[in-house]
KETIBA-336346 format. One line per 8 residues: for each residue x, y, z of N, C-alpha, C, O. Coordinates in steps of 0.001 Angstrom, whole numbers, plus 500000, padded with zeros to 6 digits. Layout:
<recs>
X,Y,Z,X,Y,Z,X,Y,Z,X,Y,Z | ... $
</recs>
This chain:
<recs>
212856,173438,248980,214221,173065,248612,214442,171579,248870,214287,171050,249970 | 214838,170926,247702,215094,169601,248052,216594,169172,248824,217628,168921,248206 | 216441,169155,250348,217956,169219,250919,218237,167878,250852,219420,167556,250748 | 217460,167103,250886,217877,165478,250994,218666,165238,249685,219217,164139,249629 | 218846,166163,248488,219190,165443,247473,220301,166087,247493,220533,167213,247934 | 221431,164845,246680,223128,165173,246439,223022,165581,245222,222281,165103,244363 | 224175,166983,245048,224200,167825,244348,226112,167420,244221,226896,167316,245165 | 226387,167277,242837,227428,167095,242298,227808,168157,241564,227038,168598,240711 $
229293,168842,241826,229827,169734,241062,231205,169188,240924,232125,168992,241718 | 230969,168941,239161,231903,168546,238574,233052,169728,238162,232894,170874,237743 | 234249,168964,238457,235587,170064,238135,236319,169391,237960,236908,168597,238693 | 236466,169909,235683,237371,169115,235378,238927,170362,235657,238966,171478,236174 | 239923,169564,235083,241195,170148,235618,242232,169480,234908,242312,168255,234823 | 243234,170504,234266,244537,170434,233767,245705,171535,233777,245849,172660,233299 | 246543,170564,234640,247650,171906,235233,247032,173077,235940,247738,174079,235825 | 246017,173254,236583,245547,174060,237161,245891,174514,239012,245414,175379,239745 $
246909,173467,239212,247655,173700,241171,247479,175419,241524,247252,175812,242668 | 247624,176336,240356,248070,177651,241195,246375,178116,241207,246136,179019,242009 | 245491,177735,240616,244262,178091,240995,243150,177689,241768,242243,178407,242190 | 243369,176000,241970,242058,175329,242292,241658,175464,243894,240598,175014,244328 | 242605,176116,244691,242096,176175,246124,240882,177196,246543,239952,177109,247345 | 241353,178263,245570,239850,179363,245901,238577,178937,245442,237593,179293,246091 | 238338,177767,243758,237482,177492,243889,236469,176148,244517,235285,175832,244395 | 237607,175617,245204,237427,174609,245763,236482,175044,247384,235452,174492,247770 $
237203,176127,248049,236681,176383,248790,234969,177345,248656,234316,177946,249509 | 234798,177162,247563,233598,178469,247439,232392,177014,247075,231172,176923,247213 | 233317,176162,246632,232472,174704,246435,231745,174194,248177,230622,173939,248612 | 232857,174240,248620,232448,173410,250109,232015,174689,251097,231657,174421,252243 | 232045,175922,250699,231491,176429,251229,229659,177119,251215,229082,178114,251654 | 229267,175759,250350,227536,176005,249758,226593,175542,251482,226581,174766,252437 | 226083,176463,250995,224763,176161,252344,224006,175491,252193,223201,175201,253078 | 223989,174970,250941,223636,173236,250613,223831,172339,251301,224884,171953,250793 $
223572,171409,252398,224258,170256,252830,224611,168870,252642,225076,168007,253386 | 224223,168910,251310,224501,167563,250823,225410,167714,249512,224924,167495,248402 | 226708,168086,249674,227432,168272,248201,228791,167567,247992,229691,167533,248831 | 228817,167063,246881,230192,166419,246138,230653,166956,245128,230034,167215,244097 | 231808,167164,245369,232963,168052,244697,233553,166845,243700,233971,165819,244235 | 233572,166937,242681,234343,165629,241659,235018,166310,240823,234527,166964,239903 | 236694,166165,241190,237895,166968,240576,238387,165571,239632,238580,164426,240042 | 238480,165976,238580,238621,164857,237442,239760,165506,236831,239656,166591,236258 $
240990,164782,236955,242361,165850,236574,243045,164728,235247,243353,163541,235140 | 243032,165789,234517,243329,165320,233151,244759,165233,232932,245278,166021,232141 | 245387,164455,233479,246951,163955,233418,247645,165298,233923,248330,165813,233040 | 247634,165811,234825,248089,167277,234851,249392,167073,234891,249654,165916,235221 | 250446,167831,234657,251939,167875,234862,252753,168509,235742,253949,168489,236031 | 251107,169459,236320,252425,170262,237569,251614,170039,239084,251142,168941,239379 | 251557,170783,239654,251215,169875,241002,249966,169942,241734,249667,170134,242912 | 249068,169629,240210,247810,169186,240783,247360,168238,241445,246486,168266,242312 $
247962,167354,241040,247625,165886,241830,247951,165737,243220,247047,165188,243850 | 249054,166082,243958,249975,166555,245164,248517,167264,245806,247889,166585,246618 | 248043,168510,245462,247117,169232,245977,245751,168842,246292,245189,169080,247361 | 245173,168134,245144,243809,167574,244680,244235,166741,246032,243892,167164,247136 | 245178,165257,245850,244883,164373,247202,244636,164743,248573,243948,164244,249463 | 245657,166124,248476,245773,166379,250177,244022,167326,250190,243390,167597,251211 | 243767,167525,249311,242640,168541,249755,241252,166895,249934,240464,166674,250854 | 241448,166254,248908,240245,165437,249296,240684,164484,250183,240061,163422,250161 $
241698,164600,251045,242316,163694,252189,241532,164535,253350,241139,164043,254408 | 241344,166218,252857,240756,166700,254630,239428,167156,254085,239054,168267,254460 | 238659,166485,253267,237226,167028,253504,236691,165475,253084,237088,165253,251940 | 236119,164617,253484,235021,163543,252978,234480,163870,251461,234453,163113,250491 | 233990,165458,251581,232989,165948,250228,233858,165472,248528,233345,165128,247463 | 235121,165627,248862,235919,165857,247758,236202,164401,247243,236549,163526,248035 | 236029,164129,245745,236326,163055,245111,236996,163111,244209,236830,163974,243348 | 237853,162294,244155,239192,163065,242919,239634,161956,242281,240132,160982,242845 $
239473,162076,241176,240090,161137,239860,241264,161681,238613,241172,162661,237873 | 242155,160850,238687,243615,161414,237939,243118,160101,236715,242518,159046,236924 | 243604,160634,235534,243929,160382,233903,245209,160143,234153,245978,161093,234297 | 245697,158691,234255,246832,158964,233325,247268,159358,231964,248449,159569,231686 | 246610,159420,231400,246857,160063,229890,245813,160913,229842,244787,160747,230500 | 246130,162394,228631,245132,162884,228369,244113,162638,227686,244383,162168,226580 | 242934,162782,227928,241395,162029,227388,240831,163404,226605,239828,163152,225937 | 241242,164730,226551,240896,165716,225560,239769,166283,226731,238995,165738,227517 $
240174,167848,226346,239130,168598,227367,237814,168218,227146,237290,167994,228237 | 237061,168048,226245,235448,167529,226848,235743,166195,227093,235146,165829,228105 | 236197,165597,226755,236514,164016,227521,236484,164190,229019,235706,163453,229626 | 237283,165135,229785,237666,165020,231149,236365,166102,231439,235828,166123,232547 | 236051,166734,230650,234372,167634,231090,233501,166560,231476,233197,166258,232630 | 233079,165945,230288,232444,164587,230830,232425,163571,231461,231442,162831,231485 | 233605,163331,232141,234048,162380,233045,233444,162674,234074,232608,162017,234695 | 233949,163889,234313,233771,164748,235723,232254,164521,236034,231892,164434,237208 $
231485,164438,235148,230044,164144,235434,229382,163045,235675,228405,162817,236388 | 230314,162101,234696,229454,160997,234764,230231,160339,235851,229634,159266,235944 | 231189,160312,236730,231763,159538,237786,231024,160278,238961,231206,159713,240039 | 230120,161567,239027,229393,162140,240006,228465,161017,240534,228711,159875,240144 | 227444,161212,241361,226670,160573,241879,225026,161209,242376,223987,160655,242734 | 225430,162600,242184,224327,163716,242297,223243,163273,241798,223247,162590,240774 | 222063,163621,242495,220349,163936,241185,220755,164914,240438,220442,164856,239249 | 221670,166240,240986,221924,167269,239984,223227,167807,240151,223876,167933,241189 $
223494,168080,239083,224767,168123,238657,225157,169554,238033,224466,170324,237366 | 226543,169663,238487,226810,171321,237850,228170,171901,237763,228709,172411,238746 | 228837,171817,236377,229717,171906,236400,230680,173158,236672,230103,174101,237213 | 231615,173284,236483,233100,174677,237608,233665,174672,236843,233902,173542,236416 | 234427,176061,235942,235838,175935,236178,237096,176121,237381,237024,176227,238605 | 238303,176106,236406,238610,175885,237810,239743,177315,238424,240824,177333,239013 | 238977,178183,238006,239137,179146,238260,237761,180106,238599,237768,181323,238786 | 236731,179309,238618,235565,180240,238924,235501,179740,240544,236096,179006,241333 $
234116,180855,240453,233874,181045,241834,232487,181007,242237,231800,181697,241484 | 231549,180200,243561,230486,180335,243863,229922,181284,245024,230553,181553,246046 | 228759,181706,244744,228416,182443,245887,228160,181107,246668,228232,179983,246172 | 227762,181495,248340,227048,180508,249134,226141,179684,249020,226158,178465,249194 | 224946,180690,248579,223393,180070,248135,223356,179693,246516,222308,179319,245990 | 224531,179819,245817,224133,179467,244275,223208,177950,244275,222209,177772,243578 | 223707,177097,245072,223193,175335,244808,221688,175669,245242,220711,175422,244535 | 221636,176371,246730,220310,176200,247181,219703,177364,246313,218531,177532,246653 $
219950,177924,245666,219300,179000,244902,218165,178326,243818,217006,178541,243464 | 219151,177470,243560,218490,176970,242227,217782,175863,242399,217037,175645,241444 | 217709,174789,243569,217253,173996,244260,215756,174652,244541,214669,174097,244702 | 216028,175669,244539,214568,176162,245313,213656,176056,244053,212609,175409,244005 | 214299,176912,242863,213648,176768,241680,213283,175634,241176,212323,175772,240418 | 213750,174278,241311,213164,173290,240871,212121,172484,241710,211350,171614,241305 | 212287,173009,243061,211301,172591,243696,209951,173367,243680,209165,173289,244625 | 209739,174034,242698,208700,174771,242419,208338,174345,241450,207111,174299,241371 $
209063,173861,240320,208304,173589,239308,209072,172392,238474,209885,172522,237559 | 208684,171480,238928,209224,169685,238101,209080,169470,236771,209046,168340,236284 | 208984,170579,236085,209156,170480,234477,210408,170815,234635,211086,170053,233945 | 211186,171716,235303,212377,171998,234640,213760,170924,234379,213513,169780,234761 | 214633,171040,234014,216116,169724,233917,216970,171121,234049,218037,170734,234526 | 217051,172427,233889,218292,173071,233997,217518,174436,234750,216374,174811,234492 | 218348,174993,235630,218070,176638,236399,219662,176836,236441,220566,176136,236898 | 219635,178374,235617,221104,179257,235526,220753,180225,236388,219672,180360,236961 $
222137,181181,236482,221793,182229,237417,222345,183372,236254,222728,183144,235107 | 222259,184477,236862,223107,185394,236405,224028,185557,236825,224019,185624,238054 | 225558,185744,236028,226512,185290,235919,227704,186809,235949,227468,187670,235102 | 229012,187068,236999,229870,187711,236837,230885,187223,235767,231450,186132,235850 | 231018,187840,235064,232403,187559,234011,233355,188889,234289,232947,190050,234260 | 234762,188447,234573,235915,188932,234873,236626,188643,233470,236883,187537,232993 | 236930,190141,232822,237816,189930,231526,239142,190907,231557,239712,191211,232605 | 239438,191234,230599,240760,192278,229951,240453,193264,230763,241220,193755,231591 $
238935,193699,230487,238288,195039,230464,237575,195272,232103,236899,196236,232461 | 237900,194279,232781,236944,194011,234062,235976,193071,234104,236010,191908,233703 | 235142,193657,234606,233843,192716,234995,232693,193346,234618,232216,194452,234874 | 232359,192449,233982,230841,192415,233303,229927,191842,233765,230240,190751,234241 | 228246,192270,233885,227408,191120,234077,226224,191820,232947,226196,192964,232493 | 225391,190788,232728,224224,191331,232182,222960,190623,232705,223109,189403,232779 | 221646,191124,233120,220647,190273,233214,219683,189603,232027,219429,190197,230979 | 219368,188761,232237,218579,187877,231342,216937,188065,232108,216631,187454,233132 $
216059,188967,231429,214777,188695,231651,213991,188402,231181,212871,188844,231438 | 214335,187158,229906,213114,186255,229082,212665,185745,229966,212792,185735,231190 | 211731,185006,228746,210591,183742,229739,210879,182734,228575,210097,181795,228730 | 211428,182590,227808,210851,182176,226606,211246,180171,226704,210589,179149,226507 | 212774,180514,227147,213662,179288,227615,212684,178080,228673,212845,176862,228749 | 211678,178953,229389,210729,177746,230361,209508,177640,229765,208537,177353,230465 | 209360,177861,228333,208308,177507,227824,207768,175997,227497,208755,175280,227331 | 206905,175473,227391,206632,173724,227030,206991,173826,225293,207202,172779,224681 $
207035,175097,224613,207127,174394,223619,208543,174546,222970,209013,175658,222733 | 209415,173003,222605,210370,172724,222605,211138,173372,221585,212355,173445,221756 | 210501,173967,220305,210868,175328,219158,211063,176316,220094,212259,176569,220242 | 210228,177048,220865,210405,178522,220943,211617,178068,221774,212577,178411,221084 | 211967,177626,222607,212945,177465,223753,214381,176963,222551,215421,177542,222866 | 214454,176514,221958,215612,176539,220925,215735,177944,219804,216701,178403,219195 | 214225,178372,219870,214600,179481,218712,215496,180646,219943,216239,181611,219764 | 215160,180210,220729,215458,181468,221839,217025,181265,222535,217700,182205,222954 $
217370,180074,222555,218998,179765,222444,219687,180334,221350,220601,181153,221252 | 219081,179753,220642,219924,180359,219352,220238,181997,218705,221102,182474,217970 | 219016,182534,219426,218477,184287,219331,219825,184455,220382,220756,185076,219870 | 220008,184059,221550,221164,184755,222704,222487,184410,222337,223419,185136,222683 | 222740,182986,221419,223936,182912,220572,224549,183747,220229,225721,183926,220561 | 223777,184581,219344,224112,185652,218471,224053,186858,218699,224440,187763,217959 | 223378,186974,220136,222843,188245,220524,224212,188328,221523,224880,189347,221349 | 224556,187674,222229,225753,187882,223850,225914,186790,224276,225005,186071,224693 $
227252,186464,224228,227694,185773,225655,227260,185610,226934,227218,184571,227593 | 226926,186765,227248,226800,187206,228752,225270,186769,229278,225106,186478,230463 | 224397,186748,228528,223092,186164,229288,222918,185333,229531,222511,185445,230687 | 222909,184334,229272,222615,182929,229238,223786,182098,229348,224472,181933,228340 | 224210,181380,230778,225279,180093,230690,225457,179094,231007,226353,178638,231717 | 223973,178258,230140,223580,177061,230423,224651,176218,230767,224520,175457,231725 | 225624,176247,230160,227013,174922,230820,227610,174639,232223,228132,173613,232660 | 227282,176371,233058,227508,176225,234200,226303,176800,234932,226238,177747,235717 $
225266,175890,234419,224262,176319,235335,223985,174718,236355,224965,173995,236529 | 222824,174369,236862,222440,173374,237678,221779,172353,236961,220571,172565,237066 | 222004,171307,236256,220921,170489,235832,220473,169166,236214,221272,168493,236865 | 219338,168665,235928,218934,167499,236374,219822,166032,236183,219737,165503,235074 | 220357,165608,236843,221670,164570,236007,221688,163763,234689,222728,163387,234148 | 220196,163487,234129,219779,162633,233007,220277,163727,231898,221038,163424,230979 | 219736,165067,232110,220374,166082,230901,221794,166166,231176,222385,165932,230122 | 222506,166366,232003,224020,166238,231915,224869,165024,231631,226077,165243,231537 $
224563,164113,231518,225252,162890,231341,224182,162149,230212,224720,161473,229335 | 223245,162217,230213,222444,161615,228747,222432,162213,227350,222118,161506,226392 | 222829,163748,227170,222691,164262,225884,224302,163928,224974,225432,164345,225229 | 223929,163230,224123,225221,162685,223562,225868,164114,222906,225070,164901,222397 | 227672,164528,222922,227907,165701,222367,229347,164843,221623,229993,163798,221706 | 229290,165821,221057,230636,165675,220141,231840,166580,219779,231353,167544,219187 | 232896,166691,219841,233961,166895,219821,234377,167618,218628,234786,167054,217613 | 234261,168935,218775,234156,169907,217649,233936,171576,217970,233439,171871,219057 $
234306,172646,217026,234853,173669,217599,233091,174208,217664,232434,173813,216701 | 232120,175280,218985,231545,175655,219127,230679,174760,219883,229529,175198,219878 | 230817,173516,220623,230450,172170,220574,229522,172810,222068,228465,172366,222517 | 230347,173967,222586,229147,173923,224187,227707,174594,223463,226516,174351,223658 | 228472,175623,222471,226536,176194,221589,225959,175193,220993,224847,175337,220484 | 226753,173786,220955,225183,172981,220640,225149,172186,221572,224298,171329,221336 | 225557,172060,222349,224909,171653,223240,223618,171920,224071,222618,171315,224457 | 224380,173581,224161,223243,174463,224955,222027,174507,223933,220986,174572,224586 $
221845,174499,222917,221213,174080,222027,220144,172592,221829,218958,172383,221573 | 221082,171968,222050,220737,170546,222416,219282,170573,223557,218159,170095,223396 | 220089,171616,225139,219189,171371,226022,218326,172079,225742,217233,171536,225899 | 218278,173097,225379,216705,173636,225202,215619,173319,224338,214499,173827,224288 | 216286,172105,223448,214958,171089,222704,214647,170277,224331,213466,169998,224538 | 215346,170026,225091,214633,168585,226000,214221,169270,226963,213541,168512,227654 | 214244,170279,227406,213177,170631,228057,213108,171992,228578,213563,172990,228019 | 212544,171949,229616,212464,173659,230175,213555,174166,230993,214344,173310,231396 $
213772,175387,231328,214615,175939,231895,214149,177084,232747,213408,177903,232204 | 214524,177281,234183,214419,178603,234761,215433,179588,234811,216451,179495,234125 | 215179,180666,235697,216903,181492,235422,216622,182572,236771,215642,183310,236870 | 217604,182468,237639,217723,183278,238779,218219,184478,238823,219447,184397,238797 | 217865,185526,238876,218014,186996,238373,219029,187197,239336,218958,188362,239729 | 220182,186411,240035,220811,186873,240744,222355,186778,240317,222845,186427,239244 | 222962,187206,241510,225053,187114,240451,224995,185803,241961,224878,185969,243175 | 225132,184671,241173,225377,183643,242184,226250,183031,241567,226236,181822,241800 $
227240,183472,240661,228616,182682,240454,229587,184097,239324,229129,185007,238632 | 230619,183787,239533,231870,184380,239251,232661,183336,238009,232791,182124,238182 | 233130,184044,236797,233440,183075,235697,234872,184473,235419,234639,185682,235453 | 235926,183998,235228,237124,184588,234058,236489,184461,232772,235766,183596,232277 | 236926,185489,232390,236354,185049,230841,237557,185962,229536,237928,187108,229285 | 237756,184646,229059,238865,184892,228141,238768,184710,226716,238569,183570,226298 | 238881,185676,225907,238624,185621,224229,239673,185112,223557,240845,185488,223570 | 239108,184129,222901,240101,183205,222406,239892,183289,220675,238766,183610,220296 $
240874,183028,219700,241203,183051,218576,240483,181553,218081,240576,180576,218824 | 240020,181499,217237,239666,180257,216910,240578,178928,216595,240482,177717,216799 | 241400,179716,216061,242309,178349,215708,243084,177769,217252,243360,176575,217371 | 243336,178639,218220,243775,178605,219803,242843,177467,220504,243315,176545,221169 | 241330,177678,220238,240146,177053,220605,240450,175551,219934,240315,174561,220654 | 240805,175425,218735,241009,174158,217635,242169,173129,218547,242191,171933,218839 | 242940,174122,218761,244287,173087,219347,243911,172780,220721,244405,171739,221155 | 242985,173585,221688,242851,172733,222734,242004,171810,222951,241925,171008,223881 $
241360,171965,222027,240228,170656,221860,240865,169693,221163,240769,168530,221557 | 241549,169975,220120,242792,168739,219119,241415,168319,218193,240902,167252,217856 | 241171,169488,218016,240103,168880,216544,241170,169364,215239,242229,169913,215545 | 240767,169085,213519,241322,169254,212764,241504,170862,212635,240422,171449,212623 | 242246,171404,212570,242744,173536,212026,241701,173638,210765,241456,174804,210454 | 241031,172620,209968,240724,172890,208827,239224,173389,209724,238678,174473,209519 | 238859,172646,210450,237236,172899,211270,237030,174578,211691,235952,175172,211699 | 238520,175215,212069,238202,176436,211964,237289,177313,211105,236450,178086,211567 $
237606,177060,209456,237141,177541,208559,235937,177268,208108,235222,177836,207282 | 235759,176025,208961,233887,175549,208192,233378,175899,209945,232357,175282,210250 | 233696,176383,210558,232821,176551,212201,231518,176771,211871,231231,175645,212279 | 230603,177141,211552,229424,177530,211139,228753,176669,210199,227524,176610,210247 | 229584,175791,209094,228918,175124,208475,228689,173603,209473,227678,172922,209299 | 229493,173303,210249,229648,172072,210941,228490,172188,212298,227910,171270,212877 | 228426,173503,212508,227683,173819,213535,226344,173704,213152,225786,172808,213785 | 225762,174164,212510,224869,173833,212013,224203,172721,211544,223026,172548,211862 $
224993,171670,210583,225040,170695,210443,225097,169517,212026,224550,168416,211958 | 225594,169831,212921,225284,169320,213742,223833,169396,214217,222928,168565,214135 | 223859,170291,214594,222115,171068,214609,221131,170342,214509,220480,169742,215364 | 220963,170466,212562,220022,170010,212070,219947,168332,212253,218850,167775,212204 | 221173,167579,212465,221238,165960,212678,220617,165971,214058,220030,164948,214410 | 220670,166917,214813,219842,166662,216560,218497,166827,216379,217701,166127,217005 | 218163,167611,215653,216653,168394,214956,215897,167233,214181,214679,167059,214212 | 216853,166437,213454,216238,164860,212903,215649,164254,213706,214459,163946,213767 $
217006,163941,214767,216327,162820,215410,215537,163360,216964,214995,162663,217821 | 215729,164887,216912,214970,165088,218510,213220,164179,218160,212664,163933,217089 | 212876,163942,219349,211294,163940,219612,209765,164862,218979,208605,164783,219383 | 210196,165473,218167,209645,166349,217369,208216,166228,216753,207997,165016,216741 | 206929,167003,216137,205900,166882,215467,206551,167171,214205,207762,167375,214282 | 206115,167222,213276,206452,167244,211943,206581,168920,211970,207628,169562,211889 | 205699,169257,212060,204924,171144,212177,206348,171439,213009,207143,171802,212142 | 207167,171442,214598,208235,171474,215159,209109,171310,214524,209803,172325,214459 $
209645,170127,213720,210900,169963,213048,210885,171154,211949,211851,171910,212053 | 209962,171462,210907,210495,172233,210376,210588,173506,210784,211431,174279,210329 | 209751,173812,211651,210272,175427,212783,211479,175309,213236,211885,176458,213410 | 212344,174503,213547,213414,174117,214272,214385,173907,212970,215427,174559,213035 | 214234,173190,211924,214956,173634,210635,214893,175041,210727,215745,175646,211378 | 214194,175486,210286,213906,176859,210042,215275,177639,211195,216406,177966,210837 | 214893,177714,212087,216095,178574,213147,217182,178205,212890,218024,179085,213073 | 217720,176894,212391,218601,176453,212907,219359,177668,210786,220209,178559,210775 $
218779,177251,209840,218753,178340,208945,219096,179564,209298,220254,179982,209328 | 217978,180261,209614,218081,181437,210100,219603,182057,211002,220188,183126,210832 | 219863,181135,211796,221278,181156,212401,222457,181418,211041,222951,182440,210564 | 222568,180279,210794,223741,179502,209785,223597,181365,209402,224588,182011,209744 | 222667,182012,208867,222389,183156,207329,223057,183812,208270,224042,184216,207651 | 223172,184226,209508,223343,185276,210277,224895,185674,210751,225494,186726,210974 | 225321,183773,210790,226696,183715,211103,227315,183578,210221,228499,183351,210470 | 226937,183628,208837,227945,183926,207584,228176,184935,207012,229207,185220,206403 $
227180,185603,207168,226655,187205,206865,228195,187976,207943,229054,188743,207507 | 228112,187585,208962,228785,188214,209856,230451,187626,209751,231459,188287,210003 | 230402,186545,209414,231972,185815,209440,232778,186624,207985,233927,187065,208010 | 231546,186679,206398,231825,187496,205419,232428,189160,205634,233441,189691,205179 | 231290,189720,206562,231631,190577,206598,233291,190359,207709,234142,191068,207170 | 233623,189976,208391,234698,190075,208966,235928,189874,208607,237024,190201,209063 | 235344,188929,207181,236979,188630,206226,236689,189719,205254,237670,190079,204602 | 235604,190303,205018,236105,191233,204375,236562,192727,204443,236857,193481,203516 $
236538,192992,206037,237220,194196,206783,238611,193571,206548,239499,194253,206036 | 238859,192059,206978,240430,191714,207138,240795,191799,205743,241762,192540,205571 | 240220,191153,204445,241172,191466,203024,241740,193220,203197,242875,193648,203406 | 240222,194070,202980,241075,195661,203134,241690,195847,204078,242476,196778,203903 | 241752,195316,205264,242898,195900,206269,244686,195541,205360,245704,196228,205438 | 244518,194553,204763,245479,193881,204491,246317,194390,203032,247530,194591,202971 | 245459,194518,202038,245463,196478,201111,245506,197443,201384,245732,198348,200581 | 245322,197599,202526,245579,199216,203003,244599,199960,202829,244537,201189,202846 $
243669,199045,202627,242578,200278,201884,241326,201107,203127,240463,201969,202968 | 241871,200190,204521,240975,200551,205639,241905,200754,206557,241584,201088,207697 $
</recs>
């Protein structure tokens, strides 16, 4: 376990006062000993700021930065990271929750094997319906070769939510603050996308973090990001299209890029197939005819 190294967990935050103390404390309570908490509060309006100071007034660990204006939720996602100072970095909401050993959990995993830039765990999700978890027992994600580890993101895309949650997993700081992203609806699936072209990944078969998890309407998703309502309707074509522009310019063999075209295809067919069929349950719901 690398204990000498600072481990940054970024937490961005807006209007969030009635939640952030439980996960604040599950932060400073890691058996990690070297950790920074970086609360990056996106102009909040109710009494986050009041809270955030007094809490990083009684711990050293806590570093807290206020927006006066809003900078747009991945704006203040990314802040939160890049004002860290960590070798590795890992972002919170701010309503989730850590076990003790999640940091050193995954610490251990990279000190085993220095190919990796990201180790996830398995993950509690709290919904409508309760709590869910599922395990993830590929291999495919810590493979060297930079196709199968994207064909295999893209396979859990479509397959569940629940296995794989590279965004709040642990990564090396160059992958969290170096992969350029952009501002658009589905933007964490390419990201997560993104990382599994640059490199390898491990995954801890354990429940070492706690997530809410809330189903959101797409156009709901549109307005909190403040992208255009029209992006709703092309989600899949833009997604993709993003894709394939990362797939250009990744590091690639010729033989790779078009395997990596290829998936990124294969996706697009899968998520139209499925978006078709869903407008076309909604036309007959809407005739009466279902």
């Amino acid at each position: 376990m690398h204990e000498s190294d600072l481990v940054s967990i970024a937490l961005p935050v807006r209007n969030g006062a009635g939640r952030l103390e439980a996960v604040v404390r599950s932060v400073l309570a890691q058996d990690h000993p070297r950790i920074e908490l970086v609360i990056s509060d996106n102009a909040s309006t109710d009494g986050t700021e009041e809270l955030c100071r007094d809490l990083a007034a009684a711990d050293p660990r806590i570093v807290y930065h206020r927006h006066p204006q809003n900078v747009g939720l991945l704006g203040n996602f990314m802040h939160a990271a890049r004002i860290s100072k960590g070798a590795y970095v890992r972002w919170i909401g701010d309503d989730d929750r850590l076990e003790p050993d999640c940091v050193s959990a995954a610490l251990a995993v990279f000190a085993a094997d220095e190919r990796l830039i990201l180790v996830t765990n398995q993950v509690s999700y709290t919904g409508p319906d309760g709590e869910v978890t599922v395990p993830y027992t590929g291999t495919r994600l810590g493979s060297d070769d930079p196709v199968e580890r994207f064909a295999e993101m893209l396979r859990l895309l479509n397959e569940s939510p629940y296995l794989i949650d590279p965004l709040y997993g642990l990564l090396r700081r160059e992958a969290a603050v170096g992969i350029p992203r952009r501002n658009m609806l589905r933007e964490d699936e390419v990201f997560a996308a993104k990382l599994a072209l640059s490199g390898p990944w491990a995954h801890v078969p354990a429940v070492l973090s706690h997530r809410n998890w809330r189903l959101e309407r797409i156009g709901r998703i549109a307005r909190r990001l403040d992208v255009p309502s029209w992006q709703s309707h092309l989600a899949n074509t833009l997604q993709c299209r993003e894709l394939l522009r990362w797939v250009r310019d990744a590091e690639l063999t010729e033989e790779q890029r078009r395997r990596a075209r290829s998936e990124v295809m294969r996706m697009y067919a899968r998520r139209q197939r499925r978006t078709l069929a869903h407008r076309g349950r909604k036309l007959l719901s809407l005739v009466g005819l279902v």
